[in-house]
N, C-alpha and C positions, 0 to 999 in steps of 0.2 A: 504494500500500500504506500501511494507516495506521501512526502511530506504533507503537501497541499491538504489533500484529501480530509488526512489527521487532523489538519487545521482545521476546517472548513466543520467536521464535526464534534471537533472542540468547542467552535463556537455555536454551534447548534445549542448543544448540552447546556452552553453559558446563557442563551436567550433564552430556552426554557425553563433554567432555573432563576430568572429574574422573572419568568411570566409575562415574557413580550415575545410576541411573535415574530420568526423572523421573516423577512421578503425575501425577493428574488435576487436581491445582489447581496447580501447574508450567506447566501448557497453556493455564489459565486457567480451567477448567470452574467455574462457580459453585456451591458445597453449603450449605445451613442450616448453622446450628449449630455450636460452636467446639473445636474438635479437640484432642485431648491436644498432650504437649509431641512426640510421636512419628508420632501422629495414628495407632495402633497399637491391639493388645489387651494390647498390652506395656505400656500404660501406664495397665494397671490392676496395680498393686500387689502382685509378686510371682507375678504369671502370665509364664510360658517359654514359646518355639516355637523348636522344632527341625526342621529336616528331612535327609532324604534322599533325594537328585535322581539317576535312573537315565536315563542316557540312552548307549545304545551302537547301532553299528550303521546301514545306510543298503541302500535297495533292499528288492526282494523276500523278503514275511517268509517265513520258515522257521519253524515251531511248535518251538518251543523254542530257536531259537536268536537270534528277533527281525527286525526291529530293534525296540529298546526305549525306552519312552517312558513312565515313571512314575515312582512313587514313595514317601517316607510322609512325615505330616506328627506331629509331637506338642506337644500344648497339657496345660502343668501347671498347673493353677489357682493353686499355693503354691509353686511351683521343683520342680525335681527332689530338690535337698538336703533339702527337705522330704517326710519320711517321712510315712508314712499319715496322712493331715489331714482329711476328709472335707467338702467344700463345700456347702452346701445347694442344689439345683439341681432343674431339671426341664424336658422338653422339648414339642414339638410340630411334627406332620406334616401341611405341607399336602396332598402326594399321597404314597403310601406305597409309589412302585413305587421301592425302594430298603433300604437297611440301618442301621441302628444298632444296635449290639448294647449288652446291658446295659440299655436302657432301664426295659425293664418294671421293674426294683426300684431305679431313679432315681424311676419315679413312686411306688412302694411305700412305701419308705424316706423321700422327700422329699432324700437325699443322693446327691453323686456321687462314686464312694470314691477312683476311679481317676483316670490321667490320660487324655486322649480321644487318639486315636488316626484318622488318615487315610488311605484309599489309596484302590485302586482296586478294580474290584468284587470281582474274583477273588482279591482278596490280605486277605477281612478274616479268614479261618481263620489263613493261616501269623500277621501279625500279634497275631492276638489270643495265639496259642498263644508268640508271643516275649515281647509284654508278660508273660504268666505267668511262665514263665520267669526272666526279668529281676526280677519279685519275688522271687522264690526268692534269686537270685544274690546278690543286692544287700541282702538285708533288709529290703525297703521297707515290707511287712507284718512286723508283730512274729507270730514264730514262731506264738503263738498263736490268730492271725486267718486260718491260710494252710487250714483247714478250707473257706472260700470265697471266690471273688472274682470279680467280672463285668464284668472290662475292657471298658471303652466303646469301640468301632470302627467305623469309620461309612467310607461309599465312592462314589466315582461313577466313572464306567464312562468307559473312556480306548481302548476298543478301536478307532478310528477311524483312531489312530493307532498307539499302543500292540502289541505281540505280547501280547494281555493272557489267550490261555489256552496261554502259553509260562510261566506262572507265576515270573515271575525277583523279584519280593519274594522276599527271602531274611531270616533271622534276623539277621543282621548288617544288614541295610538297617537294619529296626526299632533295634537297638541306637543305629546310626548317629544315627540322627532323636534317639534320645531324650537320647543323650551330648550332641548337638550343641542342646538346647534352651537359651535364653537369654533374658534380656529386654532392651529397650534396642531399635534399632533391627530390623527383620527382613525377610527380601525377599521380593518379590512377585511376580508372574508364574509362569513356567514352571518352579517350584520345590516340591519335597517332593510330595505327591499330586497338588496341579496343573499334575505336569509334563505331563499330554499330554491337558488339558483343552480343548473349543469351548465359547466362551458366546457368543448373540448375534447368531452368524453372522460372528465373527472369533475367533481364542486367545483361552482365556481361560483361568483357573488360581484361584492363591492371588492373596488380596488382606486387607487391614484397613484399618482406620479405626477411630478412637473419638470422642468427647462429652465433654464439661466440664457439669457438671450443678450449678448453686447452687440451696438448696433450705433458706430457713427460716435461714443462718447458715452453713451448711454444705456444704464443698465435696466432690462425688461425681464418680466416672471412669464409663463405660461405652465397653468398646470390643466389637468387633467380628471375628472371622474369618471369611471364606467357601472357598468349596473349591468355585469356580464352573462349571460346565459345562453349561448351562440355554439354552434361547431360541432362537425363529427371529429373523433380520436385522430383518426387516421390521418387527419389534416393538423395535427396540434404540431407546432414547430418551436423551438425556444432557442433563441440567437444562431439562427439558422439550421438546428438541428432537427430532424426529422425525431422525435421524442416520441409522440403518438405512435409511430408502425414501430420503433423499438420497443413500447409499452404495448403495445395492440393484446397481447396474453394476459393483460396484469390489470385486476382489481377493478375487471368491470360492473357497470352499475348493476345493483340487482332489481329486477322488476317480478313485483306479485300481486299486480292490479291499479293499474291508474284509472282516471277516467276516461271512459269511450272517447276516442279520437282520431283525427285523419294523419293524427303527427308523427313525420318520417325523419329519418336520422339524418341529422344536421340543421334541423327545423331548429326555431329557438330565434331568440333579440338579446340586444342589445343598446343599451342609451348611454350617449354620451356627452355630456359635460365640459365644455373648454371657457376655463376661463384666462384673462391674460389683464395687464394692467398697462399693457402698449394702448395709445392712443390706434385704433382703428375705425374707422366706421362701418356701416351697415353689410354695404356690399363686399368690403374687406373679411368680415365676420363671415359671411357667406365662404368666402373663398377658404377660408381655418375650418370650416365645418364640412368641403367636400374634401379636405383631405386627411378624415378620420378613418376613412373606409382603407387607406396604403395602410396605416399602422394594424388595422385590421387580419388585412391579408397577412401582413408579416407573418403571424402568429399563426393563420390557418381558418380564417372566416370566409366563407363565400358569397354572403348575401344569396341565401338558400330562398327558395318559394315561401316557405311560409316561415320565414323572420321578421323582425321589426326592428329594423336597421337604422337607428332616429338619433339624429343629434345636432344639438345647439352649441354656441358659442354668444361669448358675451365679452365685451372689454366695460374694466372699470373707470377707466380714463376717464375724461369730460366728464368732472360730474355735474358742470352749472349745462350741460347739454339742454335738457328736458326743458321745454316750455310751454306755457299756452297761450300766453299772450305777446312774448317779445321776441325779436331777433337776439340771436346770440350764436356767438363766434366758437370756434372748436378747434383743437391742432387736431394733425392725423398724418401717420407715413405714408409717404408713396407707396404702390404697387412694387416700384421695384425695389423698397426694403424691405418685402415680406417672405422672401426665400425662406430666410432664419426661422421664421415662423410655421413657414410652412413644413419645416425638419423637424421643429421641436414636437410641433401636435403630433407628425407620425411617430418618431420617438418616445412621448411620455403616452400617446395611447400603449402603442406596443408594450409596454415593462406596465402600466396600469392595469391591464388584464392578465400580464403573469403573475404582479402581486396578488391579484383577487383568486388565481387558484393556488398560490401557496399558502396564503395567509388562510384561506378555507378550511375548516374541518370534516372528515366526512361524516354524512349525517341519515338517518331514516327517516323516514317519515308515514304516508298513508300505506294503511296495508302492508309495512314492512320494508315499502320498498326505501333500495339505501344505494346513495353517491357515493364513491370514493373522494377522500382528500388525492391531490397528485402528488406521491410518495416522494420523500423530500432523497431520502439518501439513493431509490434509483434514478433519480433525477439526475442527481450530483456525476453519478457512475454514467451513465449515459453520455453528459457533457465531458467529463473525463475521456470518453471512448473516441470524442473527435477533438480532442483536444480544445475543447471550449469554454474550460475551465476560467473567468477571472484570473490574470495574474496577480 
């Protein structure tokens, strides 16, 4: 066994005995490009993620009473404390068998008023109807703006494990996610929407990563969330390694009764999350959110027939943007200083959706049925085997 090897699960042992998890460069896995101080979407500048992790119950489901395996996830572009702010943003779908709500007058507007919101398929009504809600409560819109609003809510489908038309998203879940929003460190795996997510053809869940961008004098964040649940195995790739067809024998899912469905292998969504704190605008955002799907690929995604392949971008920049009654002035990069950018988003996609199936745990859920985690030490051995080890 080489040196490295020893190393690499020396520090396994050390993360697990402090009870943090470790990610994908922890294992060794090799990524471009150099990572926030968090390696987070937290560590763009006043953006929160909170969640709420629902997990009860074991055996044969019962519609309505489980066992249960979901969640919500909430991303504030400016905090929570920060009242109605409005970020410049816009999105983009590579396959559309999926939801986002609000979008249409994100691309209208060129703004995103709300904060984004995650679950699972069946739960983006109650959701959306609690974000309202929680404005009311809270004041978040000034009295005068509560004539409309178009909470962003986006979902991927956890029914595999999940009791997911027992409907147990509750108003308090949502609360839960949104009180519990923060920045600074956040976790990853089987956590807030991604609790009872497959990616891959092992767990897979919530994950982040971001980017360090110098550009002309100037220092720029870009980070990333996903909300993974996409891919057949045999497609799963990790810093160019075919890992899936070397895993193809190992610790596949066990299935002993989902619900009746048309769903074939590699079917599954994905949402993604970019936020940056570069001055960009509207149609710039646009152009960061068609190239979610490269870092995609990377890793072994197809945008299969029935996926929901959906993701937004947002920059915090210009905050005095938003108006309704006066002119006002805005910086913004050229087009041709957004290469940088357009490397970072495929890069902290790519390592965001391998953190979400390391940090993953495997889990059961309805009927028995059980994901694997993707085994950290063949992982390591695989990389090892094409010399793809981190040096």
């Amino acid at each position: 066994m080489k040196p490295i090897f020893i190393l690499l699960l020396s520090l396994l042992a050390a993360l697990s005995s402090y009870g943090q998890k470790p990610r994908a460069r922890d294992l060794g896995v090799p990524f471009d490009g150099v990572p926030g101080q968090n390696n987070s979407i937290t560590d763009v500048r006043g953006v929160e993620v909170g969640y709420s992790t629902i997990i009860s119950g074991t055996g044969t489901n019962i519609l309505g009473t489980g066992p249960v395996r979901t969640g919500v996830t909430a991303i504030f572009p400016r905090g929570k404390a920060q009242k109605f702010s409005p970020v410049y943003a816009n999105w983009y779908s590579l396959n559309g068998n999926g939801e986002m709500t609000g979008t249409t007058w994100v691309t209208e507007s060129g703004f995103l008023e709300t904060p984004i919101m995650i679950t699972n398929t069946n739960s983006v009504g109650v959701v959306r109807d609690a974000v309202l809600k929680w404005y009311v409560e809270t004041d978040w819109y000034d009295a005068e703006d509560w004539w409309y609003t178009y909470p962003v809510v986006a979902e991927t489908y956890d029914g595999f494990l999940n009791d997911i038309y027992g409907f147990h998203v509750k108003e308090a879940h949502v609360l839960a996610a949104i009180n519990n929003a923060s920045g600074g460190k956040i976790e990853e795996g089987n956590v807030g929407g991604g609790t009872g997510m497959r990616c891959l053809g092992f767990k897979g869940g919530t994950g982040t990563a971001s980017r360090k961008i110098s550009l002309a004098g100037d220092n720029y964040t870009l980070g990333v969330l996903v909300q993974s649940n996409f891919g057949t195995k045999k497609n799963l790739t990790i810093a160019g390694v075919p890992v899936g067809r070397a895993l193809k024998d190992t610790l596949n899912s066990e299935f002993y009764g989902a619900p009746q469905s048309r769903q074939k292998e590699g079917d599954g969504s994905i949402i993604v999350i970019v936020a940056t704190d570069a001055p960009l605008l509207p149609h710039q955002l646009k152009r960061i959110a068609q190239r979610v799907p490269l870092g995609i690929g990377i890793v072994g995604g197809r945008g299969s027939n029935g996926s929901g392949d959906i993701f937004l971008s947002f920059s915090t920049a210009n905050p005095e943007a938003f108006e309704r009654e006066k002119t006002t002035q805005v910086s913004t990069l050229a087009n041709d200083q957004m290469t940088p950018f357009f490397e970072a988003t495929v890069q902290a996609v790519e390592e965001a959706i391998i953190n979400a199936m390391v940090a993953a745990e495997t889990l059961s859920g309805i009927n028995g049925n059980k994901v694997y985690a993707l085994p950290h030490d063949l992982l390591i051995e695989v990389l090892k085997d094409y010399n793809r080890l981190a040096k």
